[in-house]
N, C-alpha and C positions, 0 to 999 in steps of 0.2 A: 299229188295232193300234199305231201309232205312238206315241198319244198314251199307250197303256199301256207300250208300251218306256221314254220317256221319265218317267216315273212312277216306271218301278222304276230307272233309273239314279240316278234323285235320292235317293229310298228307298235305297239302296246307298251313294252318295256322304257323306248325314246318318250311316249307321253307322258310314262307314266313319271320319269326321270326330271323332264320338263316340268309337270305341275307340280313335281315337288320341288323343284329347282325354284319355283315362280313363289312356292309359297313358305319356302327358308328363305328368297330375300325377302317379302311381303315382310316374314316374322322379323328378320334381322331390321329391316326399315322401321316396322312399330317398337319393339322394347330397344332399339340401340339408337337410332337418331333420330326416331320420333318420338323418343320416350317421354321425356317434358311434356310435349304438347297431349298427346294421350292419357298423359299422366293426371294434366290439369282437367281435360274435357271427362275422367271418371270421377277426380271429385267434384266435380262441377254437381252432379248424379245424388251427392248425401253433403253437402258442406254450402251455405252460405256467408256471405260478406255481408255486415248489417253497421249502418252508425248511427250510432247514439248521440241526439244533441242532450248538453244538460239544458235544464230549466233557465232562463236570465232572469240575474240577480236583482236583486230587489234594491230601492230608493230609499233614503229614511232619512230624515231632519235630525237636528241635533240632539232631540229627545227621544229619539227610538218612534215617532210619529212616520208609519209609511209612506214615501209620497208616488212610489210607482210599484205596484204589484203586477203578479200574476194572474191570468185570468184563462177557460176556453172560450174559444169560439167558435163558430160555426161554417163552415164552408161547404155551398153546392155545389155539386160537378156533377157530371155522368159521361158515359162513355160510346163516344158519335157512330164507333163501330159496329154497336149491337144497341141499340134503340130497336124495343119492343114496339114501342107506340110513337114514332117521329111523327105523324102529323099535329097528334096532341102534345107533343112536347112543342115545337115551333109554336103552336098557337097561344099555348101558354108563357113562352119566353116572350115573344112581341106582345103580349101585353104587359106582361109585369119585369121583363129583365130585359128591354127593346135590345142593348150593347150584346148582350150573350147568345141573341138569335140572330145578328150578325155575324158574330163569330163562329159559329155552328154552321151557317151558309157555307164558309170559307173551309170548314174543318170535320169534312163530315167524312173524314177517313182516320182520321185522328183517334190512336186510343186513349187519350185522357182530355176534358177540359172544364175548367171552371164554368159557373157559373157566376158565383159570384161569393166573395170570401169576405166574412165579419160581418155576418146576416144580422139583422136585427131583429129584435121580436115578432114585427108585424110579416118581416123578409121568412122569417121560421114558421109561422101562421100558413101563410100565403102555399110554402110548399109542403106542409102535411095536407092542408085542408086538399088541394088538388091530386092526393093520392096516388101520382106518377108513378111507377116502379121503374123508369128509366134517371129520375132522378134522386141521387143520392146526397149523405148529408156526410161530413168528416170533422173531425175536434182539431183544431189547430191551435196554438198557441199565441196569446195577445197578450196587450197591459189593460191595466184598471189603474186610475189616478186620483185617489181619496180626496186630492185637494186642489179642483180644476185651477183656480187661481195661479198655479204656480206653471202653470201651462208653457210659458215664452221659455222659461226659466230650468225647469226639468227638461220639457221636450217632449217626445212623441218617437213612436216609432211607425217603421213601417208595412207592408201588407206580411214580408216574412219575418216581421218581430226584431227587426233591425233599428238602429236606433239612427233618425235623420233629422232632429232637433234637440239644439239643448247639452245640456248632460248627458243624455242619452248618447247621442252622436259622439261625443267627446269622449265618452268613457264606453266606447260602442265592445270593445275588445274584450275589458274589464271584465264589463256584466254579460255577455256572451260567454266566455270560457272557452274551451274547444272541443271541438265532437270527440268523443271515441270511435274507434272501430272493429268489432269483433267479427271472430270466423264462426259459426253455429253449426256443429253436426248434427246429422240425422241418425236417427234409430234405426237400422234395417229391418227391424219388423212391424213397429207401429207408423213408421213412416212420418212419425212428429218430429220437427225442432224440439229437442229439447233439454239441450246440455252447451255449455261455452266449451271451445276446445282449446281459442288461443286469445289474446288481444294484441291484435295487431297494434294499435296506436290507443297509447294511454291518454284520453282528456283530462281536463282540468275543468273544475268548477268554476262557475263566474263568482266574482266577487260581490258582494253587497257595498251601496256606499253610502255614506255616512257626510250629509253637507252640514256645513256652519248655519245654515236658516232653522229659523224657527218658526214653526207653520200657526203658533199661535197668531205671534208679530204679523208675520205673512200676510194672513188674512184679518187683522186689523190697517196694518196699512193699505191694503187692496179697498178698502172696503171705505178708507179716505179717499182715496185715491180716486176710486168710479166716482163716489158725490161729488168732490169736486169739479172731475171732467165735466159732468154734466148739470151742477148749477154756474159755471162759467163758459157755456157752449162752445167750449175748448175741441177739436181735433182731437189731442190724444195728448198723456199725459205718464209722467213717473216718478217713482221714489225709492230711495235708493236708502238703506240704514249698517252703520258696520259699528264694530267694534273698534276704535283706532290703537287701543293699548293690544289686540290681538293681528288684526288685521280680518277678523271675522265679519262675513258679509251673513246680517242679522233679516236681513229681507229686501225681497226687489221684487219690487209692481210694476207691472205696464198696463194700461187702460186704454182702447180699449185691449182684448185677450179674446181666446178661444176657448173653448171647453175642449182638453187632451182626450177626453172620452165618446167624443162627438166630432170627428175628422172625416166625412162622410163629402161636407161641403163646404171644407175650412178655407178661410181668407185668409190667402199668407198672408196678404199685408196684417193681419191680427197676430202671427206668427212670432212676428220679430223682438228679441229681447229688445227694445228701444235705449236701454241703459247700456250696452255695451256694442249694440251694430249702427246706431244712428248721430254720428258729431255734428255739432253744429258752434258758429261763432256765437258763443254763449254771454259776451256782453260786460258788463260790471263788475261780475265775481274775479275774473281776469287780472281785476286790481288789486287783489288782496296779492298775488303772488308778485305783481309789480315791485310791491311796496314791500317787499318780504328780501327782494332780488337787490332794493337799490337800498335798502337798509344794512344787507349784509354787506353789499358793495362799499358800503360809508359813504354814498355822493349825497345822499339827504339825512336828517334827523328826522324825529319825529315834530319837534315844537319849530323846526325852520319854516319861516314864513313863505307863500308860496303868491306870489301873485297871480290871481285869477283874474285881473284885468274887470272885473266887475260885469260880466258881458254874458250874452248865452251864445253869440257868435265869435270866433278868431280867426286870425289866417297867422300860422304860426310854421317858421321856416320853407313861408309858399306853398302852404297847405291850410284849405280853408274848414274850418269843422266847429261842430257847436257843442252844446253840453244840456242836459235838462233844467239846471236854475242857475241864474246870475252869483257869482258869489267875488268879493274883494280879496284884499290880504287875508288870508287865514294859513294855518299851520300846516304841514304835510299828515298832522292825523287827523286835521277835519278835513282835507282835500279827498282820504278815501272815507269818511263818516258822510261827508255829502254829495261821491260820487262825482268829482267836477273830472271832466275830462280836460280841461286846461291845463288843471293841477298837475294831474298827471301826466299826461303829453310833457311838459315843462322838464319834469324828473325822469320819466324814460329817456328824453334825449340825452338825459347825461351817461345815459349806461351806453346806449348802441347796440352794439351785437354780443354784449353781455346777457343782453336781456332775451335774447334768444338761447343762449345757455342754460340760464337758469333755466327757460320754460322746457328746455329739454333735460334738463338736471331732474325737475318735476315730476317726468314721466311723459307730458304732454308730446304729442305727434309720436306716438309708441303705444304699441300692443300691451294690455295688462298681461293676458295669455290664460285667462280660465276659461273663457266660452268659446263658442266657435263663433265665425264670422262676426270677430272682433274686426274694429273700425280704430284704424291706426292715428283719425284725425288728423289734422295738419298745421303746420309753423312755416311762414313762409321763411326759406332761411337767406342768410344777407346777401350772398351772388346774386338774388333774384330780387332784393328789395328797390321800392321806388322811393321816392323823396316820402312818400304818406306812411310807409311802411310803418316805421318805431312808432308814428301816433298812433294809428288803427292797430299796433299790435298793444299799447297801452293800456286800452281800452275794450279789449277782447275780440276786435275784428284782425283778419287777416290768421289768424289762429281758431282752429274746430276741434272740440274734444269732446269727448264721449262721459254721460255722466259718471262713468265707473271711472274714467282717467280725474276727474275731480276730482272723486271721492278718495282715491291714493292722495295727490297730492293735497289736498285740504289736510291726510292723516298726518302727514308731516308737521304741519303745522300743532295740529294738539298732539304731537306726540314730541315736542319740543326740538325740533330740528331733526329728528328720526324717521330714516322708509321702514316701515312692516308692513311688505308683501300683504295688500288682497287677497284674501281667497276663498272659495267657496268649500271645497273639500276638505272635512276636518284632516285625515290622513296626513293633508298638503302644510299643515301649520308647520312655518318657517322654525324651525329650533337653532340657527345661525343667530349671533347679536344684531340689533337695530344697526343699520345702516345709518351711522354720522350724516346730513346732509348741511344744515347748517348751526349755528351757534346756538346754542339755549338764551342767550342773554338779549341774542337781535329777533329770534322768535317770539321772546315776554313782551317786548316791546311791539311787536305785530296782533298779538292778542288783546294786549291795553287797547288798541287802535277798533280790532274788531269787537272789543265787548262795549264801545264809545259805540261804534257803529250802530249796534243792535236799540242799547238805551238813549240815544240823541238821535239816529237817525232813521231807522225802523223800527217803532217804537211798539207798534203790535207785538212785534215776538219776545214777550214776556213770560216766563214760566216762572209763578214764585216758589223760592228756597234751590233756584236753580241758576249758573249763571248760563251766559246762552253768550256766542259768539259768532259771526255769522257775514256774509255778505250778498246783496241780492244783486240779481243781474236781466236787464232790458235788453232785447237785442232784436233789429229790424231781422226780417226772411228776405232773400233773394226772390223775385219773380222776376222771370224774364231773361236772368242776369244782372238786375236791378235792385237796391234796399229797395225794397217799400213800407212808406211811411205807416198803411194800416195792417199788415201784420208782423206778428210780434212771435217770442218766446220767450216765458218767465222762469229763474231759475233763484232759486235760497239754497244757499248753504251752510248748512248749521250746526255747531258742536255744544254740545248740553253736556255741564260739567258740573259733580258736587263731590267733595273728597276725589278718591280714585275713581268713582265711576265717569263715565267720558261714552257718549256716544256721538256720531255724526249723521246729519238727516240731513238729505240732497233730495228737495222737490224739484218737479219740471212741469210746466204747463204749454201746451204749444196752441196759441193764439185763444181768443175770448171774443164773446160777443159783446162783451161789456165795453163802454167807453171811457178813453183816459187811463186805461187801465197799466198798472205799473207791476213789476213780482210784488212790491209790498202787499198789493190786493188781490192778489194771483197766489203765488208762490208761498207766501209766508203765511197767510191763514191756514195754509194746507201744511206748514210746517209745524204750527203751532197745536191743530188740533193732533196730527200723530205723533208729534211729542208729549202731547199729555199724556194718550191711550198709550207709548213705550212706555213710561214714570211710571202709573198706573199697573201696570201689568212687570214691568221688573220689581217694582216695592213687595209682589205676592209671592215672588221664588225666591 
C-alpha cells in the first residue's frame, strides 16, 4: 500500500509542478511580452478616443454682411439589424423615400444607414406623423446662405458640409480647420464619461473669411441683370464690377443661378460662375487692347489716316473679311470709335506676333487664380497661325477670355498703364507696387480714343457729371464648328470715372431674340442702368 501512496504523491507533485509551470509562463507571456497588448485591451474597459470637428467658418462681404452661415439639420437613419417593425418600415420608405427602401433591400445586416440626410420640413412632418420607433432622426451640420444671389460665386457645400463650389471649395481647408482628438476616461463607479485625461491631437479653428463684394451692389446688379436676361430672351447673361485703383471685385452676377439653399434638385448648368469658367471669342472689345499694343509699339498714331477702302467687304493679304459699316480715310481713333475691322486688320499686321505678346502681357490666355475652375482662355500662338490669323486675332476671333480676364486687363488701362491683381478676398489685397505694364502717356492717349468711342460712337452710355470710357463687342457663336450669322454674344466694357473714384462694369449677354440686335442695344443699356444704381448707392456711404 505504501509504495502506491507514495506513487500517487509523486504523480500529484509532477502536476502539480506542471500547472504551475504552465501558469508562470501563462503569467510571464501576459505582463512580459504580451504586456502592450493586454495593456491596451484593459484600457480599452475605462478610456475612450473621441474627435471633435470644429464648427466651419463663416462667409461675410466686405461690410461684416454674412453670406454663408451655420445652420442644423436633419438626418433619418435607423438601424437594419434590429428593426422592431420592418414590414412597416419598407412600406413606409417605398412610398415616400422609394432610394432608401432600395437600399435597406441590399442592407439588411447593416448596423447603420441613412435614410436620408438635410430633411426638409415636409421630409420632418412625414416621419413624426408615421410614429415609427425604428426610425430615428440626428442633428448634422449644414450652411444657410442669406443672399441666394451670390450662389455661383460663394458656392455650396456638400452632404458632409464640405465645400464643392465656389469659395467654399477654394477655401475648403480654411473654413473647415482641423479635428481635434481627445482620450476620455471613465469613472469606476459611476460608470460615466466624464473627465479629458489627454489631447492627443490639438485642432485648429476654421477661419472666417472676409470677400471684397458688397452684398448691397451684389444684389442690385443681379437684380439688373435677371431683367435684362429676360426682356431680351437672352440664354444667360453676366456682370462683372471691380475697383481698378484696388483691384477689388465689388460684384459678380450670373443669370440664370441657383438658390445655395435649395440643392435638392440643382442644375449645374445654373451652377457655373460664367464670369470666370466660360471664355468665349468676345469680338470688338479685343480692339481696345489692339490699339493699346500698336500705340505702345509706335507703328500707328492716333490722328494717322487709315484707309478703309470705303467698303464693308475686303480681301486683305488673301484673306477675305468684312466689317459692320462702310467707312473711307478716317484716323486710327475713329477706326476703333467705329469699330471698322479693316482699320484695324491694316494696324495689327504691322505688329505681327507682337500682338500676341501684348495679349499675353494682358493676362489673356491665363488663369486669374481666385476661383476654381478658372478657364485659362485661348491666344492662338504664332507656330500655329494661318495666313487669317493677325486679322481675326485683331478683331477678337481666334483669342477666348473669360470676362474676369477682361476685367484685369481693361484695369490696366484705367489704372494708367498699371496690373493690381484681381481679387476677391480682402486678406488677399496685393500690398506689392502696381506692376508697370505700359507708358502713362500711350495709355491717355488710348483713353481719349475710348471716351470718343463712348460720346460719338455708343452714344447711349451716358451718365451725367461722369465721364464713361468704354468699348462694346459683337461676336458670332460657333454651331457646328461654324460662325453663325444668327447667334450672337454682347459684351461692354466700361470705366466711370469722376475725380479718384474709378469703377469698371463688364456686361455680358449671350444671344436675344431681338433682331439686328448689336451690344449697343444689349450690353450697354444693361451697363448703363447698373451704373446709375452703383453712383447712387456709392454717393450714400
Amino acid at each position: 500500500m505504501i509504495p502506491n501512496h507514495k506513487s500517487r504523491l509523486t504523480m500529484l507533485f509532477f502536476i502539480f509542478v506542471a500547472v504551475y509551470t504552465v501558469l508562470m509562463i501563462n503569467l510571464y507571456s501576459i505582463q512580459v511580452r504580451q504586456n502592450t497588448y493586454f495593456s491596451h485591451l484593459g484600457s480599452q474597459q475605462y478610456k475612450v478616443t473621441v474627435t471633435s470637428i470644429p464648427p466651419r467658418a463663416e462667409i461675410y462681404d466686405r461690410n461684416g454682411q454674412a453670406l454663408a452661415l451655420n445652420k442644423e439639420s436633419l438626418a433619418a437613419f435607423l438601424i437594419p439589424q434590429r428593426l422592431e417593425q420592418p414590414e412597416a418600415v419598407i412600406q413606409f420608405l417605398k412610398k415616400h423615400f422609394p432610394q432608401a427602401a432600395t437600399r435597406l433591400a441590399h442592407s439588411k445586416k447593416s448596423h447603420f444607414m441613412y435614410i436620408k440626410r438635410r430633411l426638409t420640413d415636409a421630409q420632418q412632418e412625414l416621419i413624426q406623423k408615421s410614429q415609427l420607433p425604428d426610425i430615428k432622426l440626428l442633428k448634422e451640420p449644414s450652411r444657410f446662405y442669406p443672399i441666394p444671389s451670390v450662389g455661383p460665386l460663394v458656392g455650396i457645400t456638400d452632404i458632409d458640409n464640405q465645400g464643392t463650389l465656389g469659395i467654399e471649395q477654394l477655401y475648403n481647408a480654411q473654413l473647415t480647420g482641423k479635428a481635434s482628438t481627445h482620450v476620455l476616461e471613465k469613472d469606476a463607479r459611476s460608470g460615466h464619461f466624464y473627465f479629458k485625461r489627454e489631447t492627443k491631437v490639438q485642432g485648429i479653428e476654421g477661419k472666417p473669411i472676409t470677400l471684397t463684394l458688397d452684398s448691397t451692389l451684389q444684389f442690385l446688379v443681379h437684380e439688373e441683370l435677371k431683367n435684362a436676361v429676360a426682356q431680351l430672351g437672352s440664354q444667360e447673361g453676366a456682370a462683372l464690377v471691380i475697383n481698378p485703383a484696388t483691384g477689388e471685385i465689388l460684384a459678380l452676377a450670373n443669370y440664370p443661378d441657383f438658390d445655395p439653399n435649395n440643392t435638392e434638385h440643382i442644375d449645374i448648368g445654373k451652377t457655373k460662375n460664367r464670369v470666370s469658367t466660360d471664355a468665349y471669342e468676345l469680338g470688338s472689345v479685343i480692339k481696345a487692347f489692339l490699339a493699346l499694343a500698336a500705340l505702345q509699339e509706335d507703328v500707328v498714331t492716333a490722328d494717322e489716316l487709315i484707309d478703309c477702302e470705303n467698303t464693308k467687304a475686303t480681301t486683305l493679304d488673301g484673306i477675305k473679311f468684312s466689317t459692320w459699316k462702310a467707312n473711307g480715310l478716317i484716323s486710327f481713333s475713329e477706326v476703333i470709335q467705329y469699330s471698322n475691322n479693316i482699320g484695324v486688320a491694316k494696324v495689327a499686321l504691322r505688329l505681327g506676333p507682337k500682338l500676341y505678346e501684348h495679349y499675353k502681357r494682358l493676362g489673356f490666355g491665363q488663369k486669374i487664380g481666385i476661383l476654381p475652375g478658372e478657364n485659362n482662355g485661348f491666344i492662338t500662338p504664332p507656330e500655329r497661325w494661318s495666313r487669317a490669323s493677325v486679322i481675326s486675332l485683331s478683331f477678337g476671333y481666334e483669342i477666348s477670355a473669360t470676362l474676369l480676364q477682361l476685367a484685369q486687363a481693361f484695369s490696366i488701362i484705367a489704372q494708367d498703364g498699371h496690373r493690381i491683381p484681381v481679387h476677391l478676398v480682402k486678406t488677399e489685397q496685393s500690398s506689392a507696387d502696381p506692376t508697370p505694364l505700359y507708358t502713362p502717356e500711350v495709355v491717355a492717349v488710348l483713353k481719349n480714343i475710348l471716351l470718343k468711342t463712348i460720346t460719338q460712337g455708343t452714344k447711349q452710355a451716358l451718365t451725367e457729371g461722369y465721364t464713361i470710357r468704354g468699348k462694346t463687342g459683337t461676336a458670332r457663336l460657333l454651331t457646328n464648328g461654324k460662325y453663325d450669322p444668327h447667334r450672337h454674344i454682347f459684351t461692354f466694357m466700361g470705366l466711370i470715372e469722376k475725380g479718384s473714384y474709378k469703377r469698371i462694369i463688364i456686361t455680358f449677354i449671350k444671344e436675344t431674340t431681338k433682331k439686328d440686335a448689336f451690344a449697343s442695344s444689349t450690353a450697354v443699356p444693361l451697363f448703363e442702368k447698373i451704373a446709375h444704381k452703383i453712383i447712387l448707392h456709392d454717393k450714400t456711404i
